[in-house]
C-alpha positions, -999 to 999 in steps of 0.1 A, spaced: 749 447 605 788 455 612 803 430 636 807 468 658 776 470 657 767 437 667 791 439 696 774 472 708 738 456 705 749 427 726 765 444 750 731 467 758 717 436 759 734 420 784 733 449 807 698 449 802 691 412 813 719 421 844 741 395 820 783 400 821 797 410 790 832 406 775 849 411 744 884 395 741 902 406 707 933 386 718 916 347 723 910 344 684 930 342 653 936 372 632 908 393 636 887 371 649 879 382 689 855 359 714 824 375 731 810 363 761 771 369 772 767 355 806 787 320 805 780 316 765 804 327 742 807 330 701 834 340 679 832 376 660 845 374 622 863 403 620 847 436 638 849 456 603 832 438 585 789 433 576 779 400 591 761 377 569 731 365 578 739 331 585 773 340 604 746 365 622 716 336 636 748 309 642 759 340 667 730 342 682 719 312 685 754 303 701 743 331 727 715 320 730 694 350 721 671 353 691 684 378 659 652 401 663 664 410 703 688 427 682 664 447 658 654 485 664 683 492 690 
């Protein structure tokens, strides 16, 4: 998964659970950008890129959401 894609998928997600969602490109270094679901928050990589799938579960977990709410959207 693309870290587009994985902003996409969390942002269906959030309006789903009636969660806020926000993607700040400018709070991280390089191309690194912050996303926010509800009041937790991870740091995207680099958008470009395929996540790995360590990078991907640490993401999740940090959101507090499981890598398979992702799956099948």
């Amino acid at each position: 998964m693309r870290g587009s894609d994985f902003i996409d998928y969390v942002k269906e997600l959030a309006k789903e659970r009636g969660l806020e969602f926000r993607f700040d490109q400018t709070r991280g270094k390089g191309s690194h950008g912050t996303i926010w679901l509800g009041s937790q928050f991870t740091v995207l990589p680099d958008a470009r890129k395929e996540l790995k799938k360590g990078t991907l579960a640490g993401m999740c977990r940090q959101l507090g959401i499981k890598p398979h709410d992702l799956r099948g959207r």
